[in-house]
Backbone as CSV, one residue per row, in Angstrom:
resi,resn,N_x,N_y,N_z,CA_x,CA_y,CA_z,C_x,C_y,C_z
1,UNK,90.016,75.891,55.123,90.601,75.277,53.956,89.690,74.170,53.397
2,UNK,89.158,73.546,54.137,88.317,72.482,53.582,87.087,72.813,53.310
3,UNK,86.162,74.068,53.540,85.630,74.192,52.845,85.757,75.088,51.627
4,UNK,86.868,75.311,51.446,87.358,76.124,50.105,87.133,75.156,49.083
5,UNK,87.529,74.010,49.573,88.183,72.726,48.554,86.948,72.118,48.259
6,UNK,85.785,72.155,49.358,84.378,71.626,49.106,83.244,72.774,48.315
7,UNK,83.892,74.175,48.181,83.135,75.048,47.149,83.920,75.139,46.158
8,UNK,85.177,74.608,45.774,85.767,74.435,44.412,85.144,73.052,43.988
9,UNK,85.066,72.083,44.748,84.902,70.869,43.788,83.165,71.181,43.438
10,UNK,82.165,71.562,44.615,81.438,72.247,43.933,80.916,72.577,42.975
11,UNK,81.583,73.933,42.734,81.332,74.577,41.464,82.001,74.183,40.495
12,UNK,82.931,73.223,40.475,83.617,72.852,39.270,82.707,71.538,38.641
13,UNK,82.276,70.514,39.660,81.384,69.569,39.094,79.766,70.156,39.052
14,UNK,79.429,70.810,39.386,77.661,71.414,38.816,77.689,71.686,37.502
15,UNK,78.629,72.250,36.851,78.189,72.576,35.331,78.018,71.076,34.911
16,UNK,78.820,69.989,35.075,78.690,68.756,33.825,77.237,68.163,34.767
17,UNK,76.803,68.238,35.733,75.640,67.806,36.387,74.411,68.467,35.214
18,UNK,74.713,70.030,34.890,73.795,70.032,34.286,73.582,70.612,32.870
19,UNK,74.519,69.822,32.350,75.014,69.931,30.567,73.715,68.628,30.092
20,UNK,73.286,69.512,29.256,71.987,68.427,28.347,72.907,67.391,27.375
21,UNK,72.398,66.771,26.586,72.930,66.053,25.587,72.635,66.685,24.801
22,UNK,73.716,67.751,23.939,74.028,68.291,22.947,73.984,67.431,21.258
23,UNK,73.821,66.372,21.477,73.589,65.652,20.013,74.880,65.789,19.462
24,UNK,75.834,66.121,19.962,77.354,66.158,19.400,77.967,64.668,19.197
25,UNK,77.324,63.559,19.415,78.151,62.523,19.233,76.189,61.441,18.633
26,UNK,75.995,60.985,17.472,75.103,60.141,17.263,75.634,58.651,17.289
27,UNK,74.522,57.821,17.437,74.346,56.458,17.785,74.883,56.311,16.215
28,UNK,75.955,55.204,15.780,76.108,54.721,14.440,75.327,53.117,14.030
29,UNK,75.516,52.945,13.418,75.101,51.390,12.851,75.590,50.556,13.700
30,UNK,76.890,50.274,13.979,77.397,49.119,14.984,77.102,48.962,16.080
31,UNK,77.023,50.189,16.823,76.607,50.860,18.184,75.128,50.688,18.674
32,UNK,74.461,50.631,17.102,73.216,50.662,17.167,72.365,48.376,17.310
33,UNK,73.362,48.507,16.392,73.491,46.446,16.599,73.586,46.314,18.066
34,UNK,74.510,46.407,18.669,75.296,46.590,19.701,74.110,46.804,21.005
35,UNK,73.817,47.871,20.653,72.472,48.188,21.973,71.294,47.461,21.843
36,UNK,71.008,46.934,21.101,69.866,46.538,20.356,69.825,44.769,20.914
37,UNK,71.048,44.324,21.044,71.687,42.990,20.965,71.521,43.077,22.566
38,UNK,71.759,43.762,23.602,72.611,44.310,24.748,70.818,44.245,25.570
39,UNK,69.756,45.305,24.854,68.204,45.216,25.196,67.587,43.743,24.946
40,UNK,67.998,43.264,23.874,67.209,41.625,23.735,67.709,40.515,24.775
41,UNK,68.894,40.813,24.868,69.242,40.034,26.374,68.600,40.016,28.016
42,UNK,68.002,41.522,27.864,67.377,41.745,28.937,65.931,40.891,29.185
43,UNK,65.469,40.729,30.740,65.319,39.940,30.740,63.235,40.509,31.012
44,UNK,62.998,41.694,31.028,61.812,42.715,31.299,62.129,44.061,30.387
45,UNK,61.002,44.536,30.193,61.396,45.688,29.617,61.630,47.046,30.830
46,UNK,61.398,46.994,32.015,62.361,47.918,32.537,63.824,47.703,32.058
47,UNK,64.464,46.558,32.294,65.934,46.165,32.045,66.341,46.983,30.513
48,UNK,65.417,47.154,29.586,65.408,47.021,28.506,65.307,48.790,27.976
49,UNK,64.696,49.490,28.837,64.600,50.927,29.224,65.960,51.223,30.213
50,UNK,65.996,50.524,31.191,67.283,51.282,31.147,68.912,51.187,30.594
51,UNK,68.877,50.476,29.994,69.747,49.992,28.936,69.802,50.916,28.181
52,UNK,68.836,51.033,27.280,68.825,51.936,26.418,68.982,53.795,27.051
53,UNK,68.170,53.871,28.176,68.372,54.991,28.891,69.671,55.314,28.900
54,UNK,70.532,54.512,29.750,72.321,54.717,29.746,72.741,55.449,28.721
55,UNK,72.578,54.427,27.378,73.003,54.987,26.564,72.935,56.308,25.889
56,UNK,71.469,56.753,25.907,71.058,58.145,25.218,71.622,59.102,26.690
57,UNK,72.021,58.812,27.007,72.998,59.747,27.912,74.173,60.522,27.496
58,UNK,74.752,59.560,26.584,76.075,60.168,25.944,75.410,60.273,24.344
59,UNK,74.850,59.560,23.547,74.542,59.207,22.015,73.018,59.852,21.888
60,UNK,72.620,60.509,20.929,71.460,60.723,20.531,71.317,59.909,18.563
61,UNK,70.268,59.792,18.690,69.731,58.766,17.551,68.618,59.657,16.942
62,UNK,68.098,59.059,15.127,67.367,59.643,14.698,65.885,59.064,14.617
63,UNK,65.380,59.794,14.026,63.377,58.983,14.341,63.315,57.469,13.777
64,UNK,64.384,56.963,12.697,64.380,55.650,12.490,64.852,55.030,13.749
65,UNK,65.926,55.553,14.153,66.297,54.488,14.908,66.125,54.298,16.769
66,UNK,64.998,55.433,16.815,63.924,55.422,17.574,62.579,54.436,17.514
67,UNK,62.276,54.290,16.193,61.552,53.694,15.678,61.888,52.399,16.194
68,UNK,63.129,51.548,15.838,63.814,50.119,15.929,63.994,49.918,16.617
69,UNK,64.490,50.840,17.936,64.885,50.273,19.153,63.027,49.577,19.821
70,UNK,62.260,50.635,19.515,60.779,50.595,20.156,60.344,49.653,19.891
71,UNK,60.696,48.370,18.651,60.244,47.085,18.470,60.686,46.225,19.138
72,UNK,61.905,46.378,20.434,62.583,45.981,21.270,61.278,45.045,22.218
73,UNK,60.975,46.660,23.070,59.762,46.358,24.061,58.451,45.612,23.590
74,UNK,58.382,44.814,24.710,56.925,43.898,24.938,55.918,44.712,24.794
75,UNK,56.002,45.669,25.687,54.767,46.625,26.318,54.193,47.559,25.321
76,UNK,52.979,47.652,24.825,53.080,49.263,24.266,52.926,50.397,25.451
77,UNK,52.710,50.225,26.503,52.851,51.024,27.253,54.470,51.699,27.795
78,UNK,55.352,50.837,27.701,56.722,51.335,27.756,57.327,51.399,26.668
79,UNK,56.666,51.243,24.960,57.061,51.847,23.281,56.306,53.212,23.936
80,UNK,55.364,53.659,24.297,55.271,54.968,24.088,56.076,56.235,25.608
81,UNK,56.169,55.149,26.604,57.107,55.935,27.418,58.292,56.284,26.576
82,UNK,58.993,55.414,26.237,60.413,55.345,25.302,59.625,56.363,24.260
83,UNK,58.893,56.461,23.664,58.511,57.656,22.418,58.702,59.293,23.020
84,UNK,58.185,59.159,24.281,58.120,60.261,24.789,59.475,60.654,25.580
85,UNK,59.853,59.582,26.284,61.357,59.991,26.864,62.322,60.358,25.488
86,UNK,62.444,59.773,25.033,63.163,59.717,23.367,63.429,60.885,22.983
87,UNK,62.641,61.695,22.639,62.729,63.255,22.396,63.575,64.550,22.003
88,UNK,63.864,63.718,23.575,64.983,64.826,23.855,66.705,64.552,23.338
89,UNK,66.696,63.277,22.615,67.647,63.015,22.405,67.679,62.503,20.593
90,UNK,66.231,62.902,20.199,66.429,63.104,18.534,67.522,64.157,18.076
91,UNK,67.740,63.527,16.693,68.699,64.631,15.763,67.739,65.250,14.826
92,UNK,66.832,64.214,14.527,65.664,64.760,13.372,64.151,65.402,13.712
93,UNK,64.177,66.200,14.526,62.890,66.264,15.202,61.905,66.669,14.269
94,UNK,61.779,66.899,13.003,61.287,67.471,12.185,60.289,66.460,11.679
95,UNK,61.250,64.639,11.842,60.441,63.528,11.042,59.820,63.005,12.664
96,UNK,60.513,63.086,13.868,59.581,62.801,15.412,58.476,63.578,15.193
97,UNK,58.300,64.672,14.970,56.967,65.644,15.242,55.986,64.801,14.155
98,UNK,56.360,64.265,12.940,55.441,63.707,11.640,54.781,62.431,12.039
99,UNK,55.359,61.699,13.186,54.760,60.817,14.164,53.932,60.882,14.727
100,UNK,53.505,62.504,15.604,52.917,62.706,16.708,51.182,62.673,15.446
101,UNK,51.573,63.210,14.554,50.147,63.391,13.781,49.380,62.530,13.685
């Protein structure tokens, strides 16, 4: 019995383990204050990456406001990690790719 109950919970939690971020819910204006306000408090830009990380977990954002968050970080070495992690969680990839040029 108990391992019935340990291959139901299982297979019932692996699918949301590995559901992408569908872009079904975007970052808005307030949300976007909000995180932005939430990263300047931090106190390094790791703190400041994963802050923002959290968030693009549930919210995806567009190449502007990829752009704004990236004036956040000190580093240009962690603006272009964040460029590259970022990616995967554009809505506009059409104006991200006009970047890479």
């Amino acid at each position: 019995m108990k391992k019935l109950i340990i291959y139901m919970f299982f297979f019932l939690s692996v699918p949301t383990f590995l559901m992408a971020n569908d872009c079904n819910y975007l970052m808005d204006d307030n949300r976007m204050i909000s995180v932005i306000q939430q990263m300047e408090n931090q106190t390094n830009d790791t703190r400041k990456m994963n802050t923002i990380k959290a968030y693009l977990q549930r919210l995806c954002i567009n190449t502007n406001q990829m752009l704004t968050i990236m004036e956040v970080f000190e580093s240009e070495q962690v603006k272009y990690d964040f460029f590259i992690y970022s990616k995967e969680f554009i809505t506009d990839l059409e104006n991200y790719k006009k970047l890479i040029k």
